[in-house]
C-alpha positions in Angstrom: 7.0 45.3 45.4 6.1 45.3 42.1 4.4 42.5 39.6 7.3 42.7 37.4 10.3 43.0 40.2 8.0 40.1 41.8 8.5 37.7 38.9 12.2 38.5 38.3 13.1 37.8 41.8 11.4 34.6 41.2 14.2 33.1 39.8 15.8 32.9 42.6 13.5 30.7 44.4 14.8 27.5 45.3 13.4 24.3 43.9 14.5 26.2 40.6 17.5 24.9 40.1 18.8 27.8 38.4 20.8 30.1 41.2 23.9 27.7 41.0 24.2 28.2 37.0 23.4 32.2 37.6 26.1 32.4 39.7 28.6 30.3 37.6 27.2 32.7 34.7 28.6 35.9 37.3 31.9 34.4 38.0 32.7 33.6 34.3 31.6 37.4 33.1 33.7 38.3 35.8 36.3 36.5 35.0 36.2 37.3 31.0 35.8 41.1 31.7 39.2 41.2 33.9 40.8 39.2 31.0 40.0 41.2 28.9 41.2 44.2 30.4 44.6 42.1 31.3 45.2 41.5 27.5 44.7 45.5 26.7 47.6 46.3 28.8 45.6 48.6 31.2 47.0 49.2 34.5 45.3 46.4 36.2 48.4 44.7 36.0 49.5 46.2 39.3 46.3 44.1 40.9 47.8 40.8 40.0 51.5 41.7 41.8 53.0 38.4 41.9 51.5 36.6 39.0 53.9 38.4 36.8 53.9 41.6 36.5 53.3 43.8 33.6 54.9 41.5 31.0 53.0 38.6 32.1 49.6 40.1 31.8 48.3 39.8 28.5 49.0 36.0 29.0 47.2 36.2 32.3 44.7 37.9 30.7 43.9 35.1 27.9 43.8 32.5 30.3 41.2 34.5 32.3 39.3 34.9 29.4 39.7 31.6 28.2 38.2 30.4 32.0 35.6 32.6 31.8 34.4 32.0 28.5 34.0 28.4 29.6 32.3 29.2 32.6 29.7 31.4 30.4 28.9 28.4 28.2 28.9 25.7 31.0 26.6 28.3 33.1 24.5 29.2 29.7 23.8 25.7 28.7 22.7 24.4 32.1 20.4 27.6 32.5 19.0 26.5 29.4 18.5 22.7 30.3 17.0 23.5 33.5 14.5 25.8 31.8 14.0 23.4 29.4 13.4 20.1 31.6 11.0 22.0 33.6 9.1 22.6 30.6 9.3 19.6 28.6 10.2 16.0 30.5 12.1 14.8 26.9 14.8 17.6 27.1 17.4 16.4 28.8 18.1 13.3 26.4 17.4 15.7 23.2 17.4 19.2 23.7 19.2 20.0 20.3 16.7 17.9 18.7 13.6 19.7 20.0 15.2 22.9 19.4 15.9 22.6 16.1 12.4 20.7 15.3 10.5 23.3 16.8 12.2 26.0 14.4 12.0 23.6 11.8 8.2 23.3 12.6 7.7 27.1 13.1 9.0 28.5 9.8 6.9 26.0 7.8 4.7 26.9 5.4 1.2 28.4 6.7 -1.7 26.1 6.1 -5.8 26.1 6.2 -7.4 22.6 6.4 -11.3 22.9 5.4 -13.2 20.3 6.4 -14.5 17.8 9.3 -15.2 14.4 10.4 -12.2 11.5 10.2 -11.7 12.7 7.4 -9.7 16.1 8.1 -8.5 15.2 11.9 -7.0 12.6 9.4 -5.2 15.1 7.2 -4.4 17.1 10.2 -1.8 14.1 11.8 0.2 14.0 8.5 0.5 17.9 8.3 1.5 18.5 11.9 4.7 17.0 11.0 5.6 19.9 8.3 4.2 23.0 10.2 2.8 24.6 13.5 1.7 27.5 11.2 -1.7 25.2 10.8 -5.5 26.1 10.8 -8.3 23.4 10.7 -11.4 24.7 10.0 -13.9 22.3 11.1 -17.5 22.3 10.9 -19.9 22.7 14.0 -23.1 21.7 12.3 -23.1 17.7 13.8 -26.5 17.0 15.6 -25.8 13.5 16.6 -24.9 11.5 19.4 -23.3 13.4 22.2 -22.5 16.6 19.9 -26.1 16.9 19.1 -27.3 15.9 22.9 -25.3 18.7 23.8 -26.2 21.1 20.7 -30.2 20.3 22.4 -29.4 20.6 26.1 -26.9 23.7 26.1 -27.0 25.6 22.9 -23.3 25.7 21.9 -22.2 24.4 18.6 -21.4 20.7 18.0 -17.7 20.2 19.3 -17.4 16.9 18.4 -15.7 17.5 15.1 -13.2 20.2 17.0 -12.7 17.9 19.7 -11.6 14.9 16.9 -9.5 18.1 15.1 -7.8 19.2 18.6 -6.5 15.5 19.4 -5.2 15.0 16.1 -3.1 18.4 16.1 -2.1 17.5 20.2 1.3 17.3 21.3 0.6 16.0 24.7 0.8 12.9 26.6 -1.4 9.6 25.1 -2.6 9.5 27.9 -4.3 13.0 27.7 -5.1 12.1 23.7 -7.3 9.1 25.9 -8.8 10.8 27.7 -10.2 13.9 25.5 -11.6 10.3 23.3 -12.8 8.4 26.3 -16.8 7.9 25.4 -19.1 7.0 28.7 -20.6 3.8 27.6 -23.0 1.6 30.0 -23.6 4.1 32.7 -27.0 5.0 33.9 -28.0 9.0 33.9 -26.9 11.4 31.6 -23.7 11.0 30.9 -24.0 7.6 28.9 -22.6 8.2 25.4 -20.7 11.0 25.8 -17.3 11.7 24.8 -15.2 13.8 27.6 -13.8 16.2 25.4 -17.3 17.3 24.3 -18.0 18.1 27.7 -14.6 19.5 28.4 -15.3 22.0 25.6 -18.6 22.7 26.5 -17.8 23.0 30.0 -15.1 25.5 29.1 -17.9 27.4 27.0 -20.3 27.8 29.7 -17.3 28.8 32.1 -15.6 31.4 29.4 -19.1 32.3 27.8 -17.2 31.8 24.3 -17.0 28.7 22.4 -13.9 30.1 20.7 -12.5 31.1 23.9 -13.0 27.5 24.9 -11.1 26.2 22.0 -8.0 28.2 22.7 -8.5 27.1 26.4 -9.1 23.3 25.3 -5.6 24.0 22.6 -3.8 24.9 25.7 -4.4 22.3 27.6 -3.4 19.7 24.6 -0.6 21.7 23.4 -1.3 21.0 20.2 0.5 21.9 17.0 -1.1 24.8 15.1 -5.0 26.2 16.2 -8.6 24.6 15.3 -11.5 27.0 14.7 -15.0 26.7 13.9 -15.9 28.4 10.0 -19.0 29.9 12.4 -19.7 30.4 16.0 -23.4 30.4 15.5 -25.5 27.4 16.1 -26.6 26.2 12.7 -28.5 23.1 11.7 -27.4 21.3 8.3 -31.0 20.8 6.1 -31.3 19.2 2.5 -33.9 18.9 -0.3 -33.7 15.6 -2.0 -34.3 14.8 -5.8 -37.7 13.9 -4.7 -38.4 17.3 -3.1 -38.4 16.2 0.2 -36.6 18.0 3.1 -34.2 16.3 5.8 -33.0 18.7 8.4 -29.8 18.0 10.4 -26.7 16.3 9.5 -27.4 12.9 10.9 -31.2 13.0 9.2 -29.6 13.9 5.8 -26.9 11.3 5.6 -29.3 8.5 7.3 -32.5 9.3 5.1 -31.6 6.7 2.3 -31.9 9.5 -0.7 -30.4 11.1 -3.6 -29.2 14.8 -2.2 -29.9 17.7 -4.6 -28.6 20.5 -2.5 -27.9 21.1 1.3 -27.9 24.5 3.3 -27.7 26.1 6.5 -30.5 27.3 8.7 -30.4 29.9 9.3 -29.1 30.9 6.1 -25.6 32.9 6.0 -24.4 32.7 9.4 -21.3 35.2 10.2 -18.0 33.9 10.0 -15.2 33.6 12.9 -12.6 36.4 11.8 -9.5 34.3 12.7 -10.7 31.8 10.2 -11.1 34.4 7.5 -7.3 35.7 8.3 -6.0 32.3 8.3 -7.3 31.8 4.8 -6.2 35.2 3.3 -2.9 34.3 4.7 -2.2 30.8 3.5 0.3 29.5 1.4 -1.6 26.3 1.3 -5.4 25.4 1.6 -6.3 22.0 1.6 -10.1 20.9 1.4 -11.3 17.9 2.7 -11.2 15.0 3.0 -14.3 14.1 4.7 -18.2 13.6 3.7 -18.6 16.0 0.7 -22.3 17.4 2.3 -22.3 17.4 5.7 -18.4 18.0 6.0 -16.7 19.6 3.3 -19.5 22.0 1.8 -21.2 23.4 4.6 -17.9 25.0 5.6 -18.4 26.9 2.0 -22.2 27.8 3.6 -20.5 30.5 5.3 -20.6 33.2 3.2 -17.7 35.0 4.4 -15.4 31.6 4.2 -16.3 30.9 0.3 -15.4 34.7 -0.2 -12.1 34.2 1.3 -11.5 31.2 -0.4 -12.0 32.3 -3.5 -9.9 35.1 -3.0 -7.0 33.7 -1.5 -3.6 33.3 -3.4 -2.7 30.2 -1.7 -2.5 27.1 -3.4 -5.7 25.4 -3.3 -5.8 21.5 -3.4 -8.8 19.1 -2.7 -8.2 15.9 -1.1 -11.3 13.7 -2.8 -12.4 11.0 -0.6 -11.5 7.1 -1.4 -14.3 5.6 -0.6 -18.1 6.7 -1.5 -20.8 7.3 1.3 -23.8 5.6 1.1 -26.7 7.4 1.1 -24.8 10.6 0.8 -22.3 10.1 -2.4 -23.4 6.9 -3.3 -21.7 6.1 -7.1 -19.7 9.5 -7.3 -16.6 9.5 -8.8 -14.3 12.1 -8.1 -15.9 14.3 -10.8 -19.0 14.4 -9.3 -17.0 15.0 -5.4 -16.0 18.9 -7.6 -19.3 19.4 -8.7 -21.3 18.6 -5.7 -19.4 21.6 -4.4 -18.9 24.0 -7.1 -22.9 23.6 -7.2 -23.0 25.1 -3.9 -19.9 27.5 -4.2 -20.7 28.9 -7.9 -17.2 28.2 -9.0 -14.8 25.3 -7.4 -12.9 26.8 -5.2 -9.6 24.6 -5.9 -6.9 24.2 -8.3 -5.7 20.5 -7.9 -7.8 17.4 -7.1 -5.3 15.0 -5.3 -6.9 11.0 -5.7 -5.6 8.0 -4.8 -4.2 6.0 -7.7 -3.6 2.9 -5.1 -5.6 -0.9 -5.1 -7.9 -1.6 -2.4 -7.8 -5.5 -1.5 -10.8 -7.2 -2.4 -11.4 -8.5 0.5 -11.7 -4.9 1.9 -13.8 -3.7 -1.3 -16.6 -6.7 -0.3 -17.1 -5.4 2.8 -17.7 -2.0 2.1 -20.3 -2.9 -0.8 -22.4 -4.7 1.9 -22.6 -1.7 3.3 -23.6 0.5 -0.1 -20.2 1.6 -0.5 -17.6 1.7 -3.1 -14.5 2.9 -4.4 -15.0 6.3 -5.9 -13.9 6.3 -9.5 -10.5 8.3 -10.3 -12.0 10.3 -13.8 -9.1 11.8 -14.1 -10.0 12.9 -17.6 -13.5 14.4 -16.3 -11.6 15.9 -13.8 -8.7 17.8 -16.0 -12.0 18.6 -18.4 -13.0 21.0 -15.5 -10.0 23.2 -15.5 -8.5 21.8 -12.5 -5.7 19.6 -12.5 -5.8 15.8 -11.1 -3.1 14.5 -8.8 -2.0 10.8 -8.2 -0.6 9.2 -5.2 -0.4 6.1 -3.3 -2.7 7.5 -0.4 -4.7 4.7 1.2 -4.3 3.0 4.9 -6.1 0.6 6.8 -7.7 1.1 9.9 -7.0 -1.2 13.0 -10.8 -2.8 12.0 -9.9 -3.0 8.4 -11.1 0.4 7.3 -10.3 2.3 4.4 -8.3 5.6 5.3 -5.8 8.1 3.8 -2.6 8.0 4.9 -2.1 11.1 6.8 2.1 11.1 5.8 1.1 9.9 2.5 -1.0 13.0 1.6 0.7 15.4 3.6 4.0 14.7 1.8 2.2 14.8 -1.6 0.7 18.0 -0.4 4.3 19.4 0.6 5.4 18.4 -3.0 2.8 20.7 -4.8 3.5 23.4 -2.7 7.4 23.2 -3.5 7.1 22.5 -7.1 4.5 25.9 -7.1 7.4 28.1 -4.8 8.7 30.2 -7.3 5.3 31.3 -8.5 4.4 32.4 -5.0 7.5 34.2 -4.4 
């Protein structure tokens, strides 16, 4: 027997619940193809006999019709519901409403979110609800805590920030969202500090012998809205020379070293780009940069040769997302301004159109507790900005953590990012 005769006998397996509706489906086609013939006047009339003859028939005939028809749809629509149920527990209630979501969902506009850290898995919850055509780009370059333990101890790039990217695109039970966050704390051995979805994903590495294998693996599992990919599958280590000449190397060294950043890059220099990422970019309607720390998030993405090449390129809209809040002893007293030119310094030209910043108040009470720390709000120049050729957008855009952290609203900018895209349509077209 035959894979493909194997699989279509299948159906007929019990436990299915299908064979019932299959059959009702038989009986009504049955019944609407005899109709139908009835109400042409054929000579089938003489099979009925006592029903009425040959006058009769073409009102026999609708009525058969009529029954079958409404065994079709009755068969047709439970067929579809048992499918469905098996597939997806929430279908029974609001199969119509799934249906029609997912559609909604799949002919949205096509989307390529640049960045890492909280800052795009952020982004990436707001857009989710626009568009499954979505692809976060996230960089791999982390060499801290259990990313960078696992970086040292099995040489695949750092999946934390795809791991924080694949949660927030997941459409799968909380419980499974739990569980790819759960972090080993107090345990003896080696598995104190580490987060299970790092080692799922580089688990699934060592198993598929492909860290972009083990993404798609690690997307299936999540069933998550859209695809996260890595700007690079080669292991590359962020380093920075500082405005006293010094050099940090890695991403946790650079941002922890207390100094004024001139310029960060990758080593080794110009790694080769994942081609999906490249496809996605050349394909976008939309592609969204940032948020997230402007140089050990946002621009090393752009160290990829290949990436800022496609960027550059693309005929998408092009929007940056410039972070609230400054980072201290990365972006300490930047305003937005200085966000653009941090990276046009290390792309040649800035690689957007719009710069969307938050025109909303932050309570004081939050603002105090982020200057103990050597943070701030970052400055809305929206002159400086416009002054650059690019064009500054405002918007409400800032939420507050459950521990009283600054964040953007992820429906907030998504929305706003929706808007530009609508109000730029007719220039695509």
């Amino acid at each position: 027997m035959t894979s493909a005769l194997r699989r279509t006998l299948g159906w007929l397996y019990p436990g299915l619940k299908v064979k019932r509706w299959l059959a009702l489906l038989t009986v009504g086609l049955a019944a609407v193809s005899f109709g139908t013939l009835l109400i042409a006047n054929l000579r089938v009339f003489e099979l009925i006999g006592p029903l009425g003859g040959p006058r009769r028939a073409p009102m026999v005939g609708a009525l058969a019709a009529l029954l079958g028809l409404f065994l079709v749809a009755i068969s047709l629509r439970q067929l579809v519901r048992s499918v469905a149920c098996a597939l997806h527990p929430e279908a029974d209630s609001r199969l119509v409403d799934l249906m029609l979501n997912q559609r909604r969902l799949q002919g949205g506009p096509r989307v390529a979110a640049i960045g890492g850290g909280t800052g795009l898995s952020t982004l990436l919850r707001g857009l989710k609800a626009f568009t499954t055509n979505l692809t976060a780009v996230a960089t791999v370059a982390d060499d801290g805590g259990s990313s960078g333990r696992l970086r040292a101890d099995m040489g695949v790039p750092a999946p934390g920030d795809i791991r924080n990217c694949l949660v927030a695109l997941a459409d799968s039970e909380p419980l499974m969202t739990e569980l790819l966050q759960y972090r080993f704390n107090g345990q003896s051995g080696g598995l104190n500090g580490h987060s299970f979805g790092n080692l799922l994903i580089a688990a699934l590495t060592e198993i598929t012998g492909d860290f972009e294998q083990a993404i798609r693996e690690a997307s299936r599992v999540l069933a998550i809205r859209g695809r996260v990919l890595p700007p690079t599958a080669e292991p590359v280590t962020i380093c920075a020379k500082m405005t006293d000449g010094s050099v940090v190397r890695g991403e946790s060294a650079v941002t922890g070293a207390g100094k004024q950043i001139d310029y960060v890059y990758m080593d080794p220099p110009g790694p080769r780009a994942v081609a999906e990422v490249i496809r996605a970019i050349e394909e976008a309607d939309l592609i969204v940069v940032g948020p997230g720390s402007t140089f050990t998030s946002v621009i090393p993405n752009f160290l990829v040769p290949e990436v800022a090449e496609a960027v550059r390129g693309a005929h998408a809209i092009k929007v940056f997302v410039c972070n609230i809040m400054t980072q201290p002893g990365e972006t300490t007293g930047f305003s937005a301004a200085d966000h653009v030119r941090a990276i046009q310094r290390h792309t040649g030209e800035v690689p957007f159109d719009y710069v969307l910043l938050n025109s909303a108040p932050v309570d004081d009470g939050v603002l105090r507790k982020y200057r103990a720390t050597g943070a701030d709000l970052v400055e809305p120049d929206y002159t400086e900005v416009a002054r650059m050729g690019l064009i500054p957008v405002r918007a409400e855009l800032v939420s507050l953590s459950p521990d009283g952290w600054v964040r953007h609203d992820p429906e907030a900018v998504a929305a706003k990012l929706m808007e530009l895209l609508e109000e730029r349509a007719p220039v695509l077209v």
